[in-house]
Legacy VTK file of the C-alpha trace (Angstrom):
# vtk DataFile Version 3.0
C-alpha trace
ASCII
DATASET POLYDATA
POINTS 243 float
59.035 26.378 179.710
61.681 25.182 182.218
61.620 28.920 183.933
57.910 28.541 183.586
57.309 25.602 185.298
60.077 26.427 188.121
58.679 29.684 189.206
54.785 27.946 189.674
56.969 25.287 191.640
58.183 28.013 193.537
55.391 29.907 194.096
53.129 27.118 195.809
55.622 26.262 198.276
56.305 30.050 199.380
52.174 29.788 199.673
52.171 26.779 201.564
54.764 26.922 204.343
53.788 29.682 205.647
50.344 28.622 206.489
50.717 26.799 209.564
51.984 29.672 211.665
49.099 32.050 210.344
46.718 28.831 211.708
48.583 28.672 214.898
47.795 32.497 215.499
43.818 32.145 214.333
43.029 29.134 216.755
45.129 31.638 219.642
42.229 34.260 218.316
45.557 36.694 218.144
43.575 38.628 215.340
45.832 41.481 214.930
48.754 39.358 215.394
47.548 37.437 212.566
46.920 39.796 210.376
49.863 41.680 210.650
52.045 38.690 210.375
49.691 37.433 207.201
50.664 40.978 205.304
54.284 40.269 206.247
54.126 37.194 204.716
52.510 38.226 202.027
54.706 41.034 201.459
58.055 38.862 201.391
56.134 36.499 199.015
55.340 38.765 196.591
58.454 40.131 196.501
60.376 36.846 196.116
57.861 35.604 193.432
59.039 38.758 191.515
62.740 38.457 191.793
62.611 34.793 191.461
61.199 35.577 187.664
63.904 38.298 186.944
61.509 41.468 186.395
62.011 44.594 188.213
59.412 47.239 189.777
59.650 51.068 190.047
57.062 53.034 191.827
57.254 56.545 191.559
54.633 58.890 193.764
55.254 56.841 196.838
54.768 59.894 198.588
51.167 60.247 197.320
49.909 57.305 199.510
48.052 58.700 202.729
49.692 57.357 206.059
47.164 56.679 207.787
42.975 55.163 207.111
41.378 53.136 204.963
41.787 53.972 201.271
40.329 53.026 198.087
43.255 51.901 195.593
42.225 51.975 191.528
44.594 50.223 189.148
44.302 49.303 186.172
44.376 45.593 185.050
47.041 44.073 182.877
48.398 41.019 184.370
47.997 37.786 186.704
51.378 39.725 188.174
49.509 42.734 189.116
48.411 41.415 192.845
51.853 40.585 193.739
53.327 43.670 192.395
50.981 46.210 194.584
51.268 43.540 197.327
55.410 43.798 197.124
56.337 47.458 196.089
52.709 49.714 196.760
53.463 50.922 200.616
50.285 50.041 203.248
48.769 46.993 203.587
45.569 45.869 201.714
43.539 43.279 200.474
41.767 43.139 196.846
37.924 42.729 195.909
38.169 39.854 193.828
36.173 37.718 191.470
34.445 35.107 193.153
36.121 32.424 190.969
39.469 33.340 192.681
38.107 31.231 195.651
38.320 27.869 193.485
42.734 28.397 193.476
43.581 25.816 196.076
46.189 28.223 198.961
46.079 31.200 197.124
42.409 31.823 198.580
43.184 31.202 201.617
45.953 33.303 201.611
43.091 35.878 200.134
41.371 35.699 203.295
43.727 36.040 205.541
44.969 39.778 203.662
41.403 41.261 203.525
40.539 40.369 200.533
36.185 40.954 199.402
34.955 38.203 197.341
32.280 39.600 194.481
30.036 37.210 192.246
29.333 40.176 189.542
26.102 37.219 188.427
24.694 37.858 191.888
23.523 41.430 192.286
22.325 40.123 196.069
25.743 38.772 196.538
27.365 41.648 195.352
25.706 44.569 197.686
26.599 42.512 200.234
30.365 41.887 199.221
29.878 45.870 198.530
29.067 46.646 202.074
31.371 44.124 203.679
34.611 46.083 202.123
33.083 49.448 202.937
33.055 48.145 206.204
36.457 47.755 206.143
37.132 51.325 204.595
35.703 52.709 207.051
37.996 50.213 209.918
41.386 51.281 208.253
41.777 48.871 206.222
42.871 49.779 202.724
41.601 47.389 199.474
42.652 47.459 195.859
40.162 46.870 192.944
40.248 46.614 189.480
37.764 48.050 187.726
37.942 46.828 184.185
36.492 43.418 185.504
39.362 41.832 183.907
43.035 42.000 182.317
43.933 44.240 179.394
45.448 42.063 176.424
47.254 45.214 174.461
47.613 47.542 177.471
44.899 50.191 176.596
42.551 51.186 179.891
39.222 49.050 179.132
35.449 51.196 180.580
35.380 50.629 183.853
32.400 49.150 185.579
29.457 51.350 186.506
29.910 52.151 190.413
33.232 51.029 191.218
33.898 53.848 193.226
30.701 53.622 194.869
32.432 51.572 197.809
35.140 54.580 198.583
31.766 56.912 198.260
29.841 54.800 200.695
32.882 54.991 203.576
34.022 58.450 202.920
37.981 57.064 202.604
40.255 58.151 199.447
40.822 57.493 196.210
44.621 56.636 195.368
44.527 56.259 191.747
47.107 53.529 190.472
48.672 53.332 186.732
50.419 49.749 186.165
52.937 49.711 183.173
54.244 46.989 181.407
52.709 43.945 183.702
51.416 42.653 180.844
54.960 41.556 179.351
55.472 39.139 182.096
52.563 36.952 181.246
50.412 38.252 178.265
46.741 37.478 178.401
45.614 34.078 177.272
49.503 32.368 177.701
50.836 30.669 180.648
54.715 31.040 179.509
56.219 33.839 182.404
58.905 36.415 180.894
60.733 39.169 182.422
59.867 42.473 182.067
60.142 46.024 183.409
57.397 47.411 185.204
56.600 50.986 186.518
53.598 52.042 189.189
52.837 55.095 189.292
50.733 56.120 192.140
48.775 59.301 191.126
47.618 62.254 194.289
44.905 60.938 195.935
41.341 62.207 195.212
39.602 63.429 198.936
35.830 62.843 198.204
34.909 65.961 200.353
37.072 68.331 198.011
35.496 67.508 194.904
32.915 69.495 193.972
31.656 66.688 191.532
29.477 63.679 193.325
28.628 62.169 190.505
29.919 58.269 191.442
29.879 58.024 187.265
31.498 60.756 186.536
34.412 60.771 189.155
34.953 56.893 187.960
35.564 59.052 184.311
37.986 61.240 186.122
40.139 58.637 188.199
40.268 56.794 184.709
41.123 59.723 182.731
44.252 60.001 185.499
45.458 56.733 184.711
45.268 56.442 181.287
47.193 60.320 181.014
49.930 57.913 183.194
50.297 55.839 180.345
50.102 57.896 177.332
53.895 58.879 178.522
55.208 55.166 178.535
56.254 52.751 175.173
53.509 49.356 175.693
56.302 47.218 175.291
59.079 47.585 177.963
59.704 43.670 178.076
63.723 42.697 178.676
LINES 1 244
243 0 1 2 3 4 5 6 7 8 9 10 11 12 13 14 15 16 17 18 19 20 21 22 23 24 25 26 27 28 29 30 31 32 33 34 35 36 37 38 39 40 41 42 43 44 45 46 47 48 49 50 51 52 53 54 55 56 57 58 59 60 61 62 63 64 65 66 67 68 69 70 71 72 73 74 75 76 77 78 79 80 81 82 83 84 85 86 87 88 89 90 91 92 93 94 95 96 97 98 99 100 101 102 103 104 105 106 107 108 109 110 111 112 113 114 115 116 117 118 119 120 121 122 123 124 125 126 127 128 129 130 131 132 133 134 135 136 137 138 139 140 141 142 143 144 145 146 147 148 149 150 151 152 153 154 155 156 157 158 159 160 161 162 163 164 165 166 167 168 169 170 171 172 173 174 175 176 177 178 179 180 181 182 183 184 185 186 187 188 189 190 191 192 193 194 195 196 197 198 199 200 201 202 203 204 205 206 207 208 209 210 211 212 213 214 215 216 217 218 219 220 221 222 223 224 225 226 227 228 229 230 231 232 233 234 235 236 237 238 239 240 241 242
């Protein structure tokens, strides 16, 4: 409880200091400045908020990451921990398309915005072409986002159905796919508890799929495919690798 309780501690004051130079660059309208100084940040944050709670992170397939344009990342979904671990240890930086309840967590959303990060309400289908255009939009500028698309966190590991069209938006700007397999998040802080552990975790960042390669352009069936990647990812691993 004590560890618990110190790491959230921790965690809202790495989010809030920060802040007031990131608002310092937006009223100069230094846009890039800001941004790049906002992933930064947000790099060294994540980070910290990961070695402060004693787990460790190996990526293997670094290499497999494009160095250059916008690109679609696919991960699966275990753990609150999973943004700061692709924020921290995935090279490039990139924002998320998030639920629209994320925008309720006082500094975090801001901190949201200020990455990149698309906002979906999955209750709006208005809302959501819109959110679904905005991050192509930003494909198709360089930018590279992350999305999960389970819809939410796995509570025994195994690769939920992903939602119909999720892959739509890397379809739409012609960027990518960098299929992502997450392994052992889940141990940190298991669905439906609060209490933070250490754990090992592994990302393992699969060849990326080039859209204009495939011969399949069925949005469906390449969603089946990317998933079928990840999931072979995990078939080699134990589900429990917590310390």
């Amino acid at each position: 409880m004590i560890k618990t309780l110190s790491w959230f501690g921790y965690l809202w004051l790495n989010l809030l200091m920060p802040r007031f130079n990131l608002m310092r660059l937006k009223w100069q309208h230094k846009i890039h400045e800001r941004d790049a100084c906002a992933h930064a940040i947000a790099r060294k944050w994540a980070q910290s908020a990961i070695a402060a709670n004693g787990s460790t992170i190996k990526v293997t397939g670094v290499e497999n990451v494009p160095k250059a344009g916008g690109m679609l990342f696919i991960a699966n979904h275990q753990s609150n921990f999973d943004i700061p671990i692709l924020i921290g240890f995935v090279p490039r930086d990139k924002g998320f398309i998030a639920k629209l309840e994320l925008l309720k967590i006082p500094f975090f959303s801001n901190w949201m915005k200020y990455i990149g990060c698309v906002f979906i309400d999955r209750r709006d289908a208005r809302q959501s072409l819109k959110a679904i255009n905005q991050a192509a939009e930003r494909l198709k500028e360089g930018h590279s986002l992350v999305i999960f698309p389970e819809g939410t966190r796995s509570s025994d590991g195994i690769v939920g159905q992903f939602k119909s069209g999720s892959l739509k938006i890397a379809m739409k700007a012609k960027v990518p796919i960098v299929p992502l397999t997450i392994i052992g998040s889940m141990n940190i802080m298991p669905k439906g508890t609060s209490f933070i552990k250490s754990a090992n975790v592994e990302v393992i960042v699969s060849p990326p799929l080039i859209l204009d390669q495939l011969t399949e352009k069925n949005p469906d069936v390449i969603t089946e495919i990317v998933r079928n990647i990840i999931i072979s990812n995990l078939g080699n691993f134990p589900p429990d690798v917590s310390l």
